[in-house]
C-alpha positions in Angstrom: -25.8 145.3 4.5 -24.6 145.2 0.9 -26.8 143.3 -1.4 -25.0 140.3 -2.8 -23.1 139.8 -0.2 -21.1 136.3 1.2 -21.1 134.7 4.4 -19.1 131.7 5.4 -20.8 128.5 5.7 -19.1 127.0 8.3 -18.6 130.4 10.9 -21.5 132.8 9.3 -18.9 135.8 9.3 -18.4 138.0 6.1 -16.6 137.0 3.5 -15.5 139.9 1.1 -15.8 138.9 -2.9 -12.7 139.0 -4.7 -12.8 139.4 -8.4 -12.2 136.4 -10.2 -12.5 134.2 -6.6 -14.9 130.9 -7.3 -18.0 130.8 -5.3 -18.4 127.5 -3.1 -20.2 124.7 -5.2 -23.6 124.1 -3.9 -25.8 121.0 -4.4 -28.9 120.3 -6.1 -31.7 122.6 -4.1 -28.5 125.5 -3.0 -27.6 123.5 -0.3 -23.9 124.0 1.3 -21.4 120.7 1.9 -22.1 121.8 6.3 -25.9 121.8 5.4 -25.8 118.2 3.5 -23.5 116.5 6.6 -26.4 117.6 8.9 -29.2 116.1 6.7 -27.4 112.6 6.1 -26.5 112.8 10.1 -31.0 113.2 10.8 -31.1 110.2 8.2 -29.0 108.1 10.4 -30.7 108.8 13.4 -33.8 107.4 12.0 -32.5 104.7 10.6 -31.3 103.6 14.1 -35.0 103.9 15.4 -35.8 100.6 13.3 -32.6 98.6 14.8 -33.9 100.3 18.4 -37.4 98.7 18.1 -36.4 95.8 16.4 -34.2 94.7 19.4 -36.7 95.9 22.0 -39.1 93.4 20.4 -36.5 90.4 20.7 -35.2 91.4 24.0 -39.0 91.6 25.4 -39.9 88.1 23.9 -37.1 86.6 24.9 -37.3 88.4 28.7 -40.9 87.2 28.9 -40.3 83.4 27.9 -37.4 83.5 30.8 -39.8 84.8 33.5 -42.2 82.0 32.3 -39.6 79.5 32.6 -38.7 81.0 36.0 -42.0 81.1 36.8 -42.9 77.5 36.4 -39.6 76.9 38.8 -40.8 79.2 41.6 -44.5 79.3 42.1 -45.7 76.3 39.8 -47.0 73.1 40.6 -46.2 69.6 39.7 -48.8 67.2 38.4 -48.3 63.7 36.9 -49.2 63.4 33.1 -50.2 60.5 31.2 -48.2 60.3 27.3 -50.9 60.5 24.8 -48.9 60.2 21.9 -44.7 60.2 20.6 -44.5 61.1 17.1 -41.3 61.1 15.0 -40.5 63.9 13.5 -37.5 65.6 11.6 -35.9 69.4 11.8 -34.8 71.7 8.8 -31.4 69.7 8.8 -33.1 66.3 8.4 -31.9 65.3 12.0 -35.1 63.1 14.0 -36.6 64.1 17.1 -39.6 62.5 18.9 -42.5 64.8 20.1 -43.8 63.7 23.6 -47.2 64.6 24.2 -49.0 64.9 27.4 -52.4 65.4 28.9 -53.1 66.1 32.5 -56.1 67.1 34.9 -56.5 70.2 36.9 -59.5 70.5 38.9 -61.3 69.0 36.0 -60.0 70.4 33.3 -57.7 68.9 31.0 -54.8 70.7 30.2 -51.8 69.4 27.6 -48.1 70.0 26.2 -45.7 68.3 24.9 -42.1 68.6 24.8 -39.0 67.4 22.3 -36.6 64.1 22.8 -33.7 63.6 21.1 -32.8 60.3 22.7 -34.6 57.6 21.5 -34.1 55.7 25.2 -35.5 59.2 26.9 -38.9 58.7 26.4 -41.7 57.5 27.3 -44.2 54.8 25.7 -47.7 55.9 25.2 -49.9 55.1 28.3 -47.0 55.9 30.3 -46.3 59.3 32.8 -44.6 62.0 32.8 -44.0 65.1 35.5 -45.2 68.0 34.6 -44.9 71.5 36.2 -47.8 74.2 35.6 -49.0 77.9 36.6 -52.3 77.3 39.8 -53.6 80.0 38.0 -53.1 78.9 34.2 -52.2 75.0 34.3 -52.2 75.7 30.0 -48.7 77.1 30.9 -46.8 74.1 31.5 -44.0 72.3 30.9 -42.2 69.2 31.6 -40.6 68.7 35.4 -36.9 67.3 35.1 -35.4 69.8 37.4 -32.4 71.6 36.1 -33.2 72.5 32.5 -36.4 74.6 32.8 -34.3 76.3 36.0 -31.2 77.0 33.2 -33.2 77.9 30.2 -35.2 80.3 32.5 -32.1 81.9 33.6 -30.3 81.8 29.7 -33.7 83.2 28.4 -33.7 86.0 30.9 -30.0 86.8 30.3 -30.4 87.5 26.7 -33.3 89.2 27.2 -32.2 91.7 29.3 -28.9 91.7 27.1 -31.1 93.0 24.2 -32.6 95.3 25.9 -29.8 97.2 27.3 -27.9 96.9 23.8 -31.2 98.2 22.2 -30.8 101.4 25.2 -27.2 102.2 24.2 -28.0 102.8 20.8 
């Protein structure tokens, strides 16, 4: 092999010099235009581990508050509360809300939750009861019983859950 001599950067074969014939540019560090394509490629890859692990995260929150939810619906109990408290409150937008909280006994333990109200003519007066559904196993998971919103919240919850995590697997 002749000292000095050229190789294409894109097939490897010999390339013969030609007087007066411009040499490809190179960047900083000798690299070829082919060789800096691959590098920015790598850098891309790794940025897409951060969007990977960042979706896994919300998809598994998200997945696990739905199987709570679900939970509650298919192997928890129900239990009748007494209100200890409604407090008004206001969210980020300045809209009010009143905070129902409850206390209930299991075996003698007290256990408590409380749970949001938008409609002022929804809740209950303090002294008063409420149904509650909770875990035999761990009555602090709990949450108010009205029937079909913990059984659709579950289900919504689990949905997007799982929607993360298989958008988080295709990419």
């Amino acid at each position: 092999m002749k000292a000095g001599a050229l190789f294409c950067s894109i097939c490897g074969s010999s390339v013969a010099e030609e007087a007066g014939t411009p040499r490809p540019a190179l960047a900083k560090g000798g690299k070829s235009p082919s060789q800096r394509s691959r590098k920015k490629a790598g850098k891309k890859g790794k940025q897409g581990w951060g969007q990977r692990i960042f979706l896994v995260l919300i998809g598994l929150l998200l997945f696990a508050y739905g199987s709570v939810q679900v939970l509650l619906i298919v192997a928890g109990q129900t239990r009748t509360a007494t209100v200890t408290g409604v407090t008004q409150e206001r969210d980020d937008e300045g809209d009010r809300y009143y905070m129902v909280k409850y206390q209930f006994t299991v075996d003698g333990s007290r256990h408590s939750g409380s749970y949001r109200v938008s409609d002022t003519s929804k809740y209950p007066s303090t002294g008063g009861t409420v149904r509650v559904r909770y875990l035999p196993g761990y009555p602090s998971m709990n949450d108010r019983d009205d029937g079909a919103s913990l059984s659709i919240s579950g289900l919504i919850f689990l949905g997007l859950g799982g929607f993360f995590l298989v958008l988080a697997a295709k990419r």
